[in-house]
C-alpha positions as CSV (number, residue, x, y, z in Angstrom):
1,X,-22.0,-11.0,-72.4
2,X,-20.3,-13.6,-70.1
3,X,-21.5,-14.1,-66.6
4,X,-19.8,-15.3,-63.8
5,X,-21.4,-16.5,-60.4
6,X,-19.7,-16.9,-57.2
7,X,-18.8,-20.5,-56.5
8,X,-16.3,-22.5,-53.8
9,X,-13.0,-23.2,-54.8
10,X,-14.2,-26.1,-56.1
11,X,-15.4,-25.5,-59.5
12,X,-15.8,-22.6,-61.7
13,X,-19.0,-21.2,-63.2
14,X,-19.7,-19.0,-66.0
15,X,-22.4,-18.2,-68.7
16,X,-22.3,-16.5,-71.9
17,X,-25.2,-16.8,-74.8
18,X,-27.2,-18.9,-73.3
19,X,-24.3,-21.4,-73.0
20,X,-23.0,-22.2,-69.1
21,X,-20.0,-24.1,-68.2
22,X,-19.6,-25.8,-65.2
23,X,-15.8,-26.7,-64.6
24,X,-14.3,-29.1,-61.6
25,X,-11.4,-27.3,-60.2
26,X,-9.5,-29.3,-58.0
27,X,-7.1,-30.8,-60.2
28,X,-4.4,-32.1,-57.9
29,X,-7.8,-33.8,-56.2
30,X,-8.3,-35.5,-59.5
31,X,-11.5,-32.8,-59.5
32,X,-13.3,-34.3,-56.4
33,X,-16.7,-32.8,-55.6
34,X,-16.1,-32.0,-51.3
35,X,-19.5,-31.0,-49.2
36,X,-18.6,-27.2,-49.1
37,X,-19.3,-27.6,-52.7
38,X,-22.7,-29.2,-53.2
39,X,-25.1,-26.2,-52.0
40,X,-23.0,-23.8,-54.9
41,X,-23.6,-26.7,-57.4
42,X,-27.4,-26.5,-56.9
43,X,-27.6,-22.8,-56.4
44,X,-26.4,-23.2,-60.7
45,X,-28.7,-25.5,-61.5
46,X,-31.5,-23.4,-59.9
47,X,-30.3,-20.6,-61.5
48,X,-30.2,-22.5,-65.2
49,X,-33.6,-23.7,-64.4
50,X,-34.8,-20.3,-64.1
51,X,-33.6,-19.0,-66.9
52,X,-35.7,-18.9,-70.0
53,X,-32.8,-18.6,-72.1
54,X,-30.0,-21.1,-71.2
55,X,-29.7,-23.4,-74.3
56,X,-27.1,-26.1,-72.8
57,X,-24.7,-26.8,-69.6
58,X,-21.6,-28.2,-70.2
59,X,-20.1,-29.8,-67.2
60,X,-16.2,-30.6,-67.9
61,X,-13.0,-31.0,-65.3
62,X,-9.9,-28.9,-65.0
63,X,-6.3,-30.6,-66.9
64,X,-6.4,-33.9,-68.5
65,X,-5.7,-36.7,-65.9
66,X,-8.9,-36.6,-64.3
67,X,-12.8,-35.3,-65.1
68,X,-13.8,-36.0,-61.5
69,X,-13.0,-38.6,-58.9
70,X,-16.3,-37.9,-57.2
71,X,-17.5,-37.5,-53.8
72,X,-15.3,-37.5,-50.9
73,X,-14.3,-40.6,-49.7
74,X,-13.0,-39.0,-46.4
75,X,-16.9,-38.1,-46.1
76,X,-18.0,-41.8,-46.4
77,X,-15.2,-43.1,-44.0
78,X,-16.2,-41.0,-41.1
79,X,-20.4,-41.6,-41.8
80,X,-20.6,-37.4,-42.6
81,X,-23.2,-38.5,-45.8
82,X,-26.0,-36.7,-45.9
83,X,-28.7,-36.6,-48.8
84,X,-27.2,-33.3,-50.5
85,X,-25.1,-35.5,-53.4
86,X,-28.1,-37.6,-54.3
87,X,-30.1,-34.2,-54.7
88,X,-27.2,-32.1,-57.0
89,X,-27.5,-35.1,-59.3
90,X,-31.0,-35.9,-59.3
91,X,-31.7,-31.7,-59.7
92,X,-29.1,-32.8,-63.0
93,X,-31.0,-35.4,-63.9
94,X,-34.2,-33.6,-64.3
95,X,-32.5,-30.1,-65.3
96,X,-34.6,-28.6,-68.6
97,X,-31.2,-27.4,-70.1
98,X,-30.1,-29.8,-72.2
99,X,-26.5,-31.1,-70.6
100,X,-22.9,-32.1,-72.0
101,X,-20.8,-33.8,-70.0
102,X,-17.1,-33.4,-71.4
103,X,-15.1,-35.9,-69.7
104,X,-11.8,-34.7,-70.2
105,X,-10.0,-37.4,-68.9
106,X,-10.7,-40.7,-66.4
107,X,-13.8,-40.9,-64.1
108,X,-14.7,-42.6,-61.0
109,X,-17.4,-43.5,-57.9
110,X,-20.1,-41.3,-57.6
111,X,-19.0,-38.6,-60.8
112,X,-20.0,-41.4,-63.0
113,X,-23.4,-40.8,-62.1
114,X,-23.1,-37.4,-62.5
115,X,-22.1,-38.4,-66.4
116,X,-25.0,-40.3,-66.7
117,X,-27.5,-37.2,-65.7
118,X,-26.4,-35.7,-68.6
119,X,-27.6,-35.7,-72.0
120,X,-24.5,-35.9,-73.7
121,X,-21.2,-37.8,-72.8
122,X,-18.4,-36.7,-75.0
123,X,-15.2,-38.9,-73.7
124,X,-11.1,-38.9,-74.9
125,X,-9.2,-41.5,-75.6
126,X,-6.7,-43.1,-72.9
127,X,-9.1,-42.7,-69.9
128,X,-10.6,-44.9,-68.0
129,X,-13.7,-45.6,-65.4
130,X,-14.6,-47.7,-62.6
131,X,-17.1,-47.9,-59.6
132,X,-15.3,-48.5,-56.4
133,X,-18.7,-49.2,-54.4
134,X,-18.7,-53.5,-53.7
135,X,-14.8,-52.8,-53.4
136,X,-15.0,-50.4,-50.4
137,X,-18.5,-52.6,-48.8
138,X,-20.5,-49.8,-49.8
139,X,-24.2,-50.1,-51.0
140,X,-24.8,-47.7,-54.0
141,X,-27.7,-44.9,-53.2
142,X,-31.0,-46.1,-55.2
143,X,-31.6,-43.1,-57.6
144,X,-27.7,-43.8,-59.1
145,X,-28.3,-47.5,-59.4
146,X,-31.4,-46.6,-61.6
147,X,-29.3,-44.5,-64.3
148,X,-27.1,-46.9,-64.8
149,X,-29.6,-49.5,-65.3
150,X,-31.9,-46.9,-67.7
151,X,-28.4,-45.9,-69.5
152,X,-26.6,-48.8,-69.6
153,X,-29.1,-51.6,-69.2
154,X,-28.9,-53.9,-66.3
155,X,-26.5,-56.8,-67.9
156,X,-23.8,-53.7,-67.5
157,X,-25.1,-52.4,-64.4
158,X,-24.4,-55.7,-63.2
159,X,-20.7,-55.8,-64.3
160,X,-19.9,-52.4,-62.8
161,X,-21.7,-52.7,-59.4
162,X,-21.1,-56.5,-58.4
163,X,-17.1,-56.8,-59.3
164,X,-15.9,-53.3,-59.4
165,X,-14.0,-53.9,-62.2
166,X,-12.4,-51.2,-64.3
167,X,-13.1,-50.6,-68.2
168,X,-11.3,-48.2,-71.0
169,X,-12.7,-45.8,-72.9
170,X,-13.4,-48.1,-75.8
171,X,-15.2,-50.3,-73.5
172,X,-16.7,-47.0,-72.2
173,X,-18.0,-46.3,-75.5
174,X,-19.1,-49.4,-76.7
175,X,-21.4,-50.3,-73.3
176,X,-23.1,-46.6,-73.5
177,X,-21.1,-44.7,-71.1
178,X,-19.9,-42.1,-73.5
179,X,-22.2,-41.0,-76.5
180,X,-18.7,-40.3,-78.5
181,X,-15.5,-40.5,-78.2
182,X,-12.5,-38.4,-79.2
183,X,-9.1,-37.7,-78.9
184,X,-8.2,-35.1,-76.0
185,X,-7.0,-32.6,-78.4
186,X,-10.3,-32.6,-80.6
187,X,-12.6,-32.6,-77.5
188,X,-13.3,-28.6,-76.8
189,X,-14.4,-28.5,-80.7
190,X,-17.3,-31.0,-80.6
191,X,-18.4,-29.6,-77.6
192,X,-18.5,-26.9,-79.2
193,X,-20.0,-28.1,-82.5
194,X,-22.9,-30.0,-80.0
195,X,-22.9,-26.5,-78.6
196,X,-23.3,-24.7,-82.0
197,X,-25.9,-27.4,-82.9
198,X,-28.1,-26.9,-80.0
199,X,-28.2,-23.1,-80.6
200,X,-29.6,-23.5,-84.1
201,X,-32.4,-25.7,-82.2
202,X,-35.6,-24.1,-81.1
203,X,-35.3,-24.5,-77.5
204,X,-38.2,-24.8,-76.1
205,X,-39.3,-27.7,-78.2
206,X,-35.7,-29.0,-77.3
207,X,-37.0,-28.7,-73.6
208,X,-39.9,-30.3,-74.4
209,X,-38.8,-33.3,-76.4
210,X,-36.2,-34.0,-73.3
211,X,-39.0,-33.3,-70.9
212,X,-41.0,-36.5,-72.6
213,X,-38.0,-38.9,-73.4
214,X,-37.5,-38.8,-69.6
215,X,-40.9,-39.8,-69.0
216,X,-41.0,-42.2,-71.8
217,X,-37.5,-43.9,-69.8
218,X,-39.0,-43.4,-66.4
219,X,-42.0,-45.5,-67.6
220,X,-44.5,-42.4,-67.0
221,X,-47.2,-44.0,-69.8
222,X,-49.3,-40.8,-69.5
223,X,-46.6,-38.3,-70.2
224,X,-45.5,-40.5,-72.0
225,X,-48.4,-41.0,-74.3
226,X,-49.3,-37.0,-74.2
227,X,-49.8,-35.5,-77.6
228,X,-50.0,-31.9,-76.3
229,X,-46.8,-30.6,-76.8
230,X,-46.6,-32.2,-80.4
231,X,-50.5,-30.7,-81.0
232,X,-49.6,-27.1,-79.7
233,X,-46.2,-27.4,-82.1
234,X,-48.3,-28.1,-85.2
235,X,-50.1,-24.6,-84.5
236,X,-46.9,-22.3,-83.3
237,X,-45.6,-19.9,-85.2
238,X,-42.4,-20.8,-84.7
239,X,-42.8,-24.5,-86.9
240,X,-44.0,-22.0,-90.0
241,X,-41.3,-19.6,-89.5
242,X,-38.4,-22.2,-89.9
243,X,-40.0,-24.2,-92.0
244,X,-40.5,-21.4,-94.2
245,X,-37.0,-20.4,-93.8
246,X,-35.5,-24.0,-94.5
247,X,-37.7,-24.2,-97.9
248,X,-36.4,-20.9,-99.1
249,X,-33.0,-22.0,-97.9
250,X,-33.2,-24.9,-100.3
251,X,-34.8,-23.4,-103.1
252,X,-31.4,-21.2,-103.2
């Protein structure tokens, strides 16, 4: 059954078998994210982080210029920034759902970041990115500088921050931006065969494993070093179930 929530006018939300999709819907904006926006964006991820059985997010733009120009900039001009962006994305960031970021066309400022809190960055061909921050004299909020330093290492985090120079979606590709890249045409298919993928998973080890490569990123040596979810997998039924399945599967 699909499920809608209510939301601003600037995105769409909706829900069906575990799958939500999170659409930007100002296209004429080139998708910006505006204030009015940010407490509906959190009230989904609450909502997906409360649900046991959400398998995947998939956050994606309306048309095909533009995925999402980002924050504002009429925000930052007249000094209206609070701490509500930097939340949304770090409540991303952290979400147990594991996330797809469809990028259906070119992506600036702060909705870069917002890529890089997801799992998955799926981009098309003939876009392009760049981070207008050193440009317009403004220094970049901490949390965002870290996931582009854990994504793309800091050799690239130094191109993108210090000269504000835009790169294609080759380059986009190539540096880490974009875990694949694809023709616009192709792109709602492998999101949906990422989608299909993730419902054949067993999601709560799939919460799990993301759970620990975060903390194995972050530096966290303890979580990092925990055997417990690995241990308590050993002994679910679950592991003997599908393993059994996949052995008579093959023996077929």
């Amino acid at each position: 059954m699909k499920q809608t929530m209510p939301t601003s006018s600037g995105f769409v939300f909706s829900m069906q078998d575990g799958v939500a999709t999170l659409r930007l819907d100002r296209e004429a904006q080139h998708n910006r994210i505006d204030p009015a926006d940010l407490e509906g964006l959190r009230r989904v991820l609450a909502h997906l982080q409360a649900d046991a059985n959400a398998v995947a997010l998939v956050i994606t733009g309306t048309g095909t210029r533009t995925f999402s120009s980002g924050y504002t900039l009429s925000q930052l001009a007249n000094n209206h920034i609070d701490t509500s962006f930097e939340l949304f994305l770090n409540e991303l960031e952290m979400l147990p759902v594991t996330t797809i970021c469809a990028l259906n066309g070119s992506v600036y400022g702060g909705s870069i970041d917002l890529a890089l809190c997801c799992d998955i960055r799926l981009g098309v061909t003939g876009s392009r990115m760049f981070m207008p921050a050193a440009k317009i004299g403004l220094h970049y909020y901490p949390d965002g500088m870290r996931r582009y330093v854990r994504e793309l290492g800091l050799m690239q985090a130094r191109r993108l921050f210090l000269t504000a120079m835009e790169i294609d979606a080759t380059e986009m590709l190539r540096i880490g931006v974009l875990t694949e890249l694809v023709p616009p045409d192709v792109l709602p298919e492998r999101v949906q065969e990422y989608v299909d993928a993730l419902q054949k998973c067993d999601a709560s080890t799939v919460r799990s494993m993301k759970a620990q490569l975060h903390a194995v990123a972050a530096g966290d040596h303890e979580a990092a070093k925990s055997r417990a979810h690995y241990e308590a997998s050993l002994q679910s039924s679950t592991l003997g179930e599908r393993v059994a399945r996949l052995g008579k599967v093959r023996a077929e």
